[in-house]
C-alpha positions in Angstrom: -21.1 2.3 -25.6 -18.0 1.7 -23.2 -18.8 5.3 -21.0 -22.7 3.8 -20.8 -21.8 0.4 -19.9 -19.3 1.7 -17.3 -22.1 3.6 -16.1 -24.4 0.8 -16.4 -22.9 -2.2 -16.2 -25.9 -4.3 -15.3 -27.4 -2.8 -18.6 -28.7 -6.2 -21.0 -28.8 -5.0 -24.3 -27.7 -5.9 -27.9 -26.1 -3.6 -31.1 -26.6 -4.6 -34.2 -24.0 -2.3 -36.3 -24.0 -2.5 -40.1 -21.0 -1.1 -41.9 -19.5 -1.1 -45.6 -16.1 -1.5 -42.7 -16.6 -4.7 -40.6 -13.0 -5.5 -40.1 -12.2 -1.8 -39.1 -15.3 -1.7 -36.4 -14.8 -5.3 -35.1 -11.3 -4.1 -34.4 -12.8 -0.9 -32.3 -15.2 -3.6 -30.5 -12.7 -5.4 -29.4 -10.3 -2.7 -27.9 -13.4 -1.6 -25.9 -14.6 -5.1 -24.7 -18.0 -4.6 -26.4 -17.9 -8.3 -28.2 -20.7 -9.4 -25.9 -23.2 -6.7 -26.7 -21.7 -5.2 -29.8 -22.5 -7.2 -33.3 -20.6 -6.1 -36.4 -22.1 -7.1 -39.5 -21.0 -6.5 -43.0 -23.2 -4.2 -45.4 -26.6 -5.8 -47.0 -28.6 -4.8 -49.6 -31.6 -2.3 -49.7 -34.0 -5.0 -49.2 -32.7 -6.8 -46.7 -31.9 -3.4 -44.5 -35.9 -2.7 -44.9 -36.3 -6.5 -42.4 -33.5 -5.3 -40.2 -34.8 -2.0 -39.3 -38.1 -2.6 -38.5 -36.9 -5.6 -36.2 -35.2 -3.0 -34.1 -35.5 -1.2 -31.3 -34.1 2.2 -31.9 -31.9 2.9 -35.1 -29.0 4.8 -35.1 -27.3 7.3 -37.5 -23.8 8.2 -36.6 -22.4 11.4 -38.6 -18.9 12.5 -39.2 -17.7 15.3 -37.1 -17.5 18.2 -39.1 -18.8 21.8 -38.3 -22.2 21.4 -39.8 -24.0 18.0 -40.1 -24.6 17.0 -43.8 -28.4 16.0 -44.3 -28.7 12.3 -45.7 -32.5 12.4 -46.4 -32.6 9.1 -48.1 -31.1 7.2 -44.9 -33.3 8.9 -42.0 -36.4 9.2 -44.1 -36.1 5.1 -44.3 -35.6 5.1 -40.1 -38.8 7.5 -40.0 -40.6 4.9 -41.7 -40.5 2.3 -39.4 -41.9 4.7 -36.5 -38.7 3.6 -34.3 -36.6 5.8 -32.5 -33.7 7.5 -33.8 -30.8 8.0 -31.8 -28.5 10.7 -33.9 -25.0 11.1 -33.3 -24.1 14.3 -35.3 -22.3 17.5 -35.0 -24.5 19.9 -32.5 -25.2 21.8 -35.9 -27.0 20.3 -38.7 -30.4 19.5 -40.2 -30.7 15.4 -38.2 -30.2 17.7 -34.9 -32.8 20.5 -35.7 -35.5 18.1 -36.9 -34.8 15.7 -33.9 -35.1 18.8 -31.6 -37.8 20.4 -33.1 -40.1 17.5 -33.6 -39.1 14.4 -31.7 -38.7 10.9 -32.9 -35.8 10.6 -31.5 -32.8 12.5 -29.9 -29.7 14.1 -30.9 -26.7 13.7 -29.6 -23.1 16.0 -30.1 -20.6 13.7 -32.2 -17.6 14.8 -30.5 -18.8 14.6 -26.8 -18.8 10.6 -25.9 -20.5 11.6 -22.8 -23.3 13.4 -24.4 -23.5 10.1 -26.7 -23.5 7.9 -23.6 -25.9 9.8 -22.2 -28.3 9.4 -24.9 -28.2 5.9 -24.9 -28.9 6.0 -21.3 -32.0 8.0 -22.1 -33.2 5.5 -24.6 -32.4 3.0 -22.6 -34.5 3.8 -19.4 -36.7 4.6 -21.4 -37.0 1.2 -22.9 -37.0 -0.6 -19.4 -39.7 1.4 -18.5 -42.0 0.6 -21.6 -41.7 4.4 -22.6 -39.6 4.1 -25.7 -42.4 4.9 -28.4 -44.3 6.9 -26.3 -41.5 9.1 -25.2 -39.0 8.9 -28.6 -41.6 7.0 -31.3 -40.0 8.5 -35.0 -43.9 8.0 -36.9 -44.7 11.7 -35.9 -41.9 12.3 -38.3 -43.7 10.8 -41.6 -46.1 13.6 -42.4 -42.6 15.9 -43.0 -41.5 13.6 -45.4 -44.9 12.2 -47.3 -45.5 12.6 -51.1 -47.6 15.4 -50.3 -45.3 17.5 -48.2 -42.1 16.9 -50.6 -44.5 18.1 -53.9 -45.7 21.5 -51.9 -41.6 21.8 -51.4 -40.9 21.3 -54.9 -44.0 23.8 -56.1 -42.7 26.3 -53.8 -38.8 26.0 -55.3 -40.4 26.2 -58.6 -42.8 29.5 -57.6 -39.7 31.3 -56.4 -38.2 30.7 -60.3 -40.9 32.1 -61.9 -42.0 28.3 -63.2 -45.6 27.1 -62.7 -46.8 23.6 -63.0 -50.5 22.2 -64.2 -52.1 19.5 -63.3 
């Protein structure tokens, strides 16, 4: 957020961040000046995480930096419900970045390149001034990957390879 707002510094925009951590990332807000634009809000329940993601914008998922990105379907498949953009910050190898590449809804960005991160916001940014941001980054094309249908042809096909066949 600092390198973009550096860039950007007439930028007007607001971050919502939701950690099991508050104390931890209100300390990193503070050491980059972000308490005006940065929000840091302690964890909340399923439920109430359903009314906070569909009242935003774009929803991010940051990932640790490791050498391959570990695939937290339960999380994203929640953000591809609400059709908003997905701005992934992940290592450059891992499932997030290959779906997000391969099919939209979103972009993904290298977790250990602030830059690259930066940069991403900017894209989503412009791209919200310019009443793009759905039609450019829009994460409902995603949903059909991850319906009822598509997850029960992946489990018949797992079962198929093991010899197993289902009825009915």
């Amino acid at each position: 957020m600092r390198i973009f707002l550096n860039q950007a510094p007439t930028a007007d925009l607001s971050v919502r961040f939701i950690t099991d951590k508050p104390d931890a990332v209100s300390i990193a807000v503070r050491e980059q000046t972000l308490e005006k634009c940065v929000h840091v809000e302690p964890g909340k329940s399923y439920a109430e995480m359903s009314t906070f993601l569909a009242e935003a914008e774009v929803l991010v998922i940051i990932e640790a930096n490791m050498k391959e990105g570990i695939f937290f379907p339960s999380k994203f498949v929640d953000y591809v419900q609400t059709g908003r953009p997905i701005l992934a910050i992940s290592p450059k190898v891992g499932v997030l970045s290959d779906i997000l590449k391969t099919h939209g809804g979103g972009l993904a960005v290298d977790c250990d390149q602030p830059d690259a991160i930066a940069g991403g916001i900017k894209a989503l940014y412009e791209s919200w001034r310019a009443g793009l941001l759905d039609e450019r980054f829009a994460s409902d094309r995603l949903i059909k990957m991850f319906d009822k249908d598509a997850i029960l042809g992946c489990y018949l096909e797992i079962f198929g390879k093991l010899g197993l066949h289902c009825s009915g």
